[in-house]
C-alpha positions as CSV (number, residue, x, y, z in Angstrom):
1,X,137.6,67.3,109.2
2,X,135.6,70.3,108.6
3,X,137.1,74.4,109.7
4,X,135.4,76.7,111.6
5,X,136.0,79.4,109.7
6,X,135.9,83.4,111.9
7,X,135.5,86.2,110.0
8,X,135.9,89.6,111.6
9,X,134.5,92.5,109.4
10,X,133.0,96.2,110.3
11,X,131.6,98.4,108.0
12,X,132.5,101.6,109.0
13,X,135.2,100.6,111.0
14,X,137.8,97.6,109.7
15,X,138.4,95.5,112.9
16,X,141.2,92.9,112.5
17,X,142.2,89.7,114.9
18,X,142.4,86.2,115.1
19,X,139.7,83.9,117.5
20,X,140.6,84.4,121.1
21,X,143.1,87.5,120.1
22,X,141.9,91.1,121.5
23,X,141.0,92.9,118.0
24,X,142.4,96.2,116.8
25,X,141.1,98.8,114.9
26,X,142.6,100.3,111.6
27,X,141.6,103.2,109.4
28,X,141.0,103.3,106.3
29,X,138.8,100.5,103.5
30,X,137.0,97.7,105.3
31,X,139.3,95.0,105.8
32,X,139.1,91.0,106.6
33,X,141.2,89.0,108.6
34,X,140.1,85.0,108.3
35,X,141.1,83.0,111.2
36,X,140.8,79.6,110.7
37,X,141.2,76.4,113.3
38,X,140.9,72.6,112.4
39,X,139.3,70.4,115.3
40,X,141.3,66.8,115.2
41,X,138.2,65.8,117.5
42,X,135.6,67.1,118.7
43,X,135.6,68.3,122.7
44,X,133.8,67.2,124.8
45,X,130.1,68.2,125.0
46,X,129.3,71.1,128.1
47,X,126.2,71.3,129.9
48,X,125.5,74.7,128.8
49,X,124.3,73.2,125.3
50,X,121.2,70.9,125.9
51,X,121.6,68.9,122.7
52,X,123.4,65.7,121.7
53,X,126.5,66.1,119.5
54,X,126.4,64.1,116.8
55,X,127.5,64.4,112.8
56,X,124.4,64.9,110.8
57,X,124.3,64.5,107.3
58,X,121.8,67.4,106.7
59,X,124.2,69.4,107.8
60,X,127.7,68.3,105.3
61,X,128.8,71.3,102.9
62,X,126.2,74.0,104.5
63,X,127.5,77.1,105.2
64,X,125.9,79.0,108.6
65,X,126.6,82.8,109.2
66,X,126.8,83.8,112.7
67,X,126.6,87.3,112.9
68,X,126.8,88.3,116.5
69,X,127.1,91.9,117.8
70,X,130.6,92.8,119.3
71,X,133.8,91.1,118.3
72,X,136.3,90.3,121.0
73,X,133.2,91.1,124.0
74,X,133.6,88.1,126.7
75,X,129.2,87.4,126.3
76,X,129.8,87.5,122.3
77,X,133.1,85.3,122.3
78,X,131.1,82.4,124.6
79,X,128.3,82.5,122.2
80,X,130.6,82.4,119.1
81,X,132.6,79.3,121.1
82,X,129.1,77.2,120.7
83,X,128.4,77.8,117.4
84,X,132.0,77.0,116.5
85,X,131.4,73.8,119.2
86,X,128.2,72.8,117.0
87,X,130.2,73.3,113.0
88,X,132.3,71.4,114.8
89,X,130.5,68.8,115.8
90,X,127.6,68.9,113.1
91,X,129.8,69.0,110.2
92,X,129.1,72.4,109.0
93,X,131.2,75.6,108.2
94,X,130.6,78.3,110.4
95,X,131.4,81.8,109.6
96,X,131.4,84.2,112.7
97,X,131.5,88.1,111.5
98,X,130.5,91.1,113.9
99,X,130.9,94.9,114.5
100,X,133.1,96.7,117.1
101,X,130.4,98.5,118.7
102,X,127.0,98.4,119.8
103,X,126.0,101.6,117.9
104,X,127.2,100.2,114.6
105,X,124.0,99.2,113.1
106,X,124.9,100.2,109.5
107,X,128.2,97.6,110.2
108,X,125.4,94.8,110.8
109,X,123.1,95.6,108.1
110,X,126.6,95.2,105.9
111,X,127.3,91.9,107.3
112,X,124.1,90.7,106.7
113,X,123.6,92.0,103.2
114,X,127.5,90.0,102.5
115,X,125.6,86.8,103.9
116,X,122.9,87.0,101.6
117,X,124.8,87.8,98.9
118,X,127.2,84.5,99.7
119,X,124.1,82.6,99.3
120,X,124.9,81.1,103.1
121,X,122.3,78.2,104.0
122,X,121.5,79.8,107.0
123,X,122.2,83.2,109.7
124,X,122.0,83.3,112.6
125,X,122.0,86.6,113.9
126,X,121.6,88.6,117.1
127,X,120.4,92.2,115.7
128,X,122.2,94.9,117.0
129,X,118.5,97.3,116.7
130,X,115.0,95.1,116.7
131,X,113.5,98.1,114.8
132,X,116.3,99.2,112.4
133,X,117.2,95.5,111.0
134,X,114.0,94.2,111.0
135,X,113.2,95.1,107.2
136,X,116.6,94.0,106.4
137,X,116.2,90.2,108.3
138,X,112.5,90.5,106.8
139,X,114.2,90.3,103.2
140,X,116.4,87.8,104.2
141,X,114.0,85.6,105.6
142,X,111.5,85.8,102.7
143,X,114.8,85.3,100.1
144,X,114.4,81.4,101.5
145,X,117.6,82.2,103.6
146,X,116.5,80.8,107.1
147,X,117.2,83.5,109.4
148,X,117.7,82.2,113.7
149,X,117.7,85.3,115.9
150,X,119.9,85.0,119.1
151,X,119.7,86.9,122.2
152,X,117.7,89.8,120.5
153,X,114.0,89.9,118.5
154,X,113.2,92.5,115.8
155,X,109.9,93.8,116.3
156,X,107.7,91.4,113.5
157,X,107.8,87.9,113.9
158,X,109.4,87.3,110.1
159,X,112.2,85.4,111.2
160,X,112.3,81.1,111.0
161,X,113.3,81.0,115.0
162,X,114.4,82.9,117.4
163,X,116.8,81.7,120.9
164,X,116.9,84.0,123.6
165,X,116.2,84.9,127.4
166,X,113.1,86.1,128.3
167,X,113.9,89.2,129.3
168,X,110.7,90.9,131.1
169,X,111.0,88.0,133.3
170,X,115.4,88.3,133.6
171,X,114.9,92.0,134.5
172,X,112.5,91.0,137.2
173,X,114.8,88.6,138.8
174,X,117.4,91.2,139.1
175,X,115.1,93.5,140.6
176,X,113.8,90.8,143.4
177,X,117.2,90.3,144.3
178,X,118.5,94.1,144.4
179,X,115.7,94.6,146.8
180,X,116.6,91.4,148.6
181,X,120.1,92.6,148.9
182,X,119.3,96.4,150.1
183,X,117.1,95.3,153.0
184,X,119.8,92.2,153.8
185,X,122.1,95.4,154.1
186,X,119.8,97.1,157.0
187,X,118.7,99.8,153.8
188,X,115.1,101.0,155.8
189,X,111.9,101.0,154.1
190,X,111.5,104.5,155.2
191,X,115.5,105.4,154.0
192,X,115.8,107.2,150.8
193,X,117.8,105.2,148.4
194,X,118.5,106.1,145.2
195,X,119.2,103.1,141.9
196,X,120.7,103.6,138.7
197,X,120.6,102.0,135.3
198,X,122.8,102.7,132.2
199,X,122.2,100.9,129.2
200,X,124.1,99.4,125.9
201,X,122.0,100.7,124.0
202,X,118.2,102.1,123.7
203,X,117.5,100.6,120.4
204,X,117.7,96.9,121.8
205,X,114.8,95.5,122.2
206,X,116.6,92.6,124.7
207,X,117.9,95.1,127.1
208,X,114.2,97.2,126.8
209,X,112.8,94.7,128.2
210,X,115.2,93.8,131.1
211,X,114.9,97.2,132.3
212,X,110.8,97.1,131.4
213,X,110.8,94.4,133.3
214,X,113.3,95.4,136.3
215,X,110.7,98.7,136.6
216,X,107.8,96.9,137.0
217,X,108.9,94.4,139.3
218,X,110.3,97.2,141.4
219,X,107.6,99.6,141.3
220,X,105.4,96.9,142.7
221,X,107.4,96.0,145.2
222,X,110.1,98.7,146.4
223,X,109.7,100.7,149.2
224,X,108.4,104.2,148.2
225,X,111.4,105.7,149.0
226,X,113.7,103.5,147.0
227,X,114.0,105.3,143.8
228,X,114.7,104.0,140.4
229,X,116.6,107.4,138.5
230,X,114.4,106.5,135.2
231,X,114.7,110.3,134.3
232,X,118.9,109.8,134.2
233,X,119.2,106.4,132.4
234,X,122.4,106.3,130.8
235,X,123.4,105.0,126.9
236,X,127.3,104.0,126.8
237,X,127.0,102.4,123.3
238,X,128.5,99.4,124.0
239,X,132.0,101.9,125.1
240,X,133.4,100.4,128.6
241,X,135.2,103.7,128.9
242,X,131.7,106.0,128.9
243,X,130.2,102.9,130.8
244,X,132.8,103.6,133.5
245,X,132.6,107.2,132.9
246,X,128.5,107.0,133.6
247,X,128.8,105.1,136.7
248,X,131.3,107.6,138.2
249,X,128.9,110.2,137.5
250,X,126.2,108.9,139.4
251,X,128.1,108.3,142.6
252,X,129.6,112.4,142.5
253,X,125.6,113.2,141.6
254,X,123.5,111.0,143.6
255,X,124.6,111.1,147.5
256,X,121.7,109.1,148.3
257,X,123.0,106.4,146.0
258,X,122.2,102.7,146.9
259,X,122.5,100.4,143.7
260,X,123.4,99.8,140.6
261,X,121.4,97.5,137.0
262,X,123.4,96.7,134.7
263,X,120.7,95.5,131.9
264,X,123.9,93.9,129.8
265,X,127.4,93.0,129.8
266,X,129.1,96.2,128.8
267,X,127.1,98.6,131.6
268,X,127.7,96.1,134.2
269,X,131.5,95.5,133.7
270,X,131.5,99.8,133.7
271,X,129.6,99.8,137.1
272,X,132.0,96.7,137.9
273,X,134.9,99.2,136.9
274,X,133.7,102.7,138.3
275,X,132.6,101.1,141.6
276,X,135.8,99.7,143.0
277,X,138.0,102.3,141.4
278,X,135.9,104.5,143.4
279,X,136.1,102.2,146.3
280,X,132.7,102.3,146.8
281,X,132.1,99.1,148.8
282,X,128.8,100.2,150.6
283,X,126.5,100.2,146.4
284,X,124.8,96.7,146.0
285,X,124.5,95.8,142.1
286,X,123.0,93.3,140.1
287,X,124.5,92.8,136.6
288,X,124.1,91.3,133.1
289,X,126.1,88.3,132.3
290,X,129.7,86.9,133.4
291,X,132.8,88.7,132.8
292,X,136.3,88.4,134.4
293,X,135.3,92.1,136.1
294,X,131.9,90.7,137.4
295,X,133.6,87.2,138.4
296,X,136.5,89.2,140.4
297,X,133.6,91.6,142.3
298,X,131.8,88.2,143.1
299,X,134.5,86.1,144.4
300,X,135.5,89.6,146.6
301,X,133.6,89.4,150.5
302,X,134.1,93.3,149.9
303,X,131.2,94.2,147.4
304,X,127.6,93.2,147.5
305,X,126.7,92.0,143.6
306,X,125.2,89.2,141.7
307,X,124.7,89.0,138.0
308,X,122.2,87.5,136.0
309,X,123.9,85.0,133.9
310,X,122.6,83.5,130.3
311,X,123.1,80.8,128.6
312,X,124.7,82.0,125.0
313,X,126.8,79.1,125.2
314,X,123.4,77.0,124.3
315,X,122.0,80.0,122.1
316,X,125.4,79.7,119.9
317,X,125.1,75.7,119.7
318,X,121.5,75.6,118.8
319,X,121.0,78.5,116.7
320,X,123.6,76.2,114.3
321,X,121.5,73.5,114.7
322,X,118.4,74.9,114.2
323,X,119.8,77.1,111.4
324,X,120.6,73.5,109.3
325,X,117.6,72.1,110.4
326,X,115.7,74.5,108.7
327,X,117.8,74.6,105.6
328,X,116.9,70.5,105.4
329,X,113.5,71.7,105.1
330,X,112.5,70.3,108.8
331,X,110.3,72.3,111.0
332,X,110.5,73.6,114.3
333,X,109.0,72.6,117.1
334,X,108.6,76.2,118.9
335,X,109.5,79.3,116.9
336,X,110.5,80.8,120.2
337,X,112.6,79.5,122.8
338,X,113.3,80.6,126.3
339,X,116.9,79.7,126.6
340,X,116.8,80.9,130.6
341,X,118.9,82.3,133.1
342,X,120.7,81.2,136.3
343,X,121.5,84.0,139.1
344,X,125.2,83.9,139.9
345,X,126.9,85.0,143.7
346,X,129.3,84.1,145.7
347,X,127.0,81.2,147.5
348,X,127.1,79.4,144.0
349,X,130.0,80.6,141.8
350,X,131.5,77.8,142.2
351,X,129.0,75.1,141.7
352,X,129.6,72.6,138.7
353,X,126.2,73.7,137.2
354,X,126.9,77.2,137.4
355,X,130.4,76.6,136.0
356,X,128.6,74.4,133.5
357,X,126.9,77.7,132.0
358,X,129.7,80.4,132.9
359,X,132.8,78.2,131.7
360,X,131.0,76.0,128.8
């Protein structure tokens, strides 16, 4: 029976744990704790991965990096679960690495660079910046390593395939329903109503284009006096603590505040955080993703939220897949998939296709 093998490495940083453990960090040289778990059989196959479970041949003795981008986060640790579902279940090893924070694109470029060099059949990675790694995945790509984006697209098209939501159209579904919401509240048209937006990160091209896409869904159909703060957007770095820091800013700064984005998971578990410790019951949100914060807001009749939920479980799975698919010399169908995205309230947290995708 094959291992799933789960390596956690920084660069800059040494982050140590075991799968399913919260990591710590340590000073010092760049350290590596393996973690390693034997499956006696397989589990069964969730919803949230669209693709028959079977051993395939192709894929006996490869070797598939995983390089996601926050060790430990509850988004990251669902998609790592589907690739270690799919080593599982393929026959493959799977090695899992990734950064502690957001910001630590030189700890990326590292991990990718230690993938190259250990000649792995395939990565799959979710670039941490679509600008700053693209070079980087270009040269891996080209090497003959094939390279399968998840969740995140550098800005040329030189990888083999790419999984992901599309995220113009995701940031326009949160804006349709945080207007639905306000006016469902009694907010006027005439009322002035004030929305902000904090980000992981501005060199992400994923959460770029859920907020692109957020604005122009909203300018076209907000009320004139509901007002996005674009001039005050927020970058927490992928740190919960500034997250929550930024969210209690805006509600001492803004009295006119109505709503809260959250583009991703760590800026929506800090507006999660900073709104009820501020007990702040009458702000609507709409969030990234499906945390045990945003799932405790939801299930409460107290706050007004939803959350736009993906399905990494699926992008985990089948970037694997894909990954030894290409390494058997096989083609791909579509170079880009839309993985999509299911909007998650109260009304339908419960349902068995919701849980499906939030509890793969």
């Amino acid at each position: 029976m094959r291992k799933v093998t789960a390596v956690f490495l920084a660069a800059a940083m040494a982050v140590t744990g075991l799968v399913g453990c919260s990591s710590k960090t340590t000073g010092g040289a760049a350290a590596t704790t393996v973690a390693e778990t034997t499956s006696a059989a397989a589990p069964e196959k969730s919803e949230g991965a669209k693709t028959e479970a079977k051993t395939d041949k192709k894929a006996d003795g490869k070797t598939i990096y995983v390089i996601v981008k926050v060790l430990g986060n509850q988004y990251w640790s669902v998609l790592q679960a589907g690739a270690e579902q799919a080593g599982r279940e393929l026959g493959c090893n799977v090695v899992v690495v990734g950064t502690a924070l957001e910001s630590d694109i030189e700890g990326q470029l590292t991990l990718l660079q230690n993938a190259v060099s250990a000649q792995a059949d395939g990565i799959v990675i979710a670039p941490l910046d679509s600008v700053s790694l693209d070079a980087p995945i270009t040269e891996a790509n080209n090497s003959g390593i094939p390279v399968v984006l998840v969740d995140t697209v550098i800005k040329s098209d030189n990888y083999s395939a790419a999984l992901l939501t599309n995220n113009v159209e995701a940031g326009k579904t949160a804006a349709e329903e945080l207007i639905r919401r306000l006016k469902t509240r009694g907010i006027k048209d005439t009322e002035e109503a004030q929305i902000a937006i904090q980000v992981g990160s501005t060199g992400s091209q994923t959460i770029n284009d859920r907020v692109k896409g957020f604005n122009d869904y909203w300018d076209a159909n907000a009320p004139k006096s509901w007002m996005v703060l674009k001039n005050d957007i927020k970058v927490n770095d992928g740190d919960i603590s500034r997250a929550v820091g930024f969210c209690q800013d805006f509600i001492t700064t803004y009295p006119n505040l109505k709503a809260v984005f959250g583009p991703n998971n760590g800026s929506t578990v800090g507006f999660v955080t900073g709104i009820t410790e501020s007990g702040r019951d009458d702000i609507s949100m709409v969030g990234f993703d499906f945390s045990a914060e945003i799932e405790t807001m939801i299930r409460s009749e107290k706050y007004d939220v939803a959350s736009v939920v993906q399905r990494q479980f699926y992008m985990g799975y089948d970037g694997v897949k894909t990954a030894i698919e290409l390494a058997a010399g096989d083609g791909v169908k579509d170079k880009k998939i839309d993985t999509g995205v299911i909007l998650v309230d109260k009304n339908n947290v419960d349902d068995p296709k919701v849980q499906s995708v939030i509890n793969p």
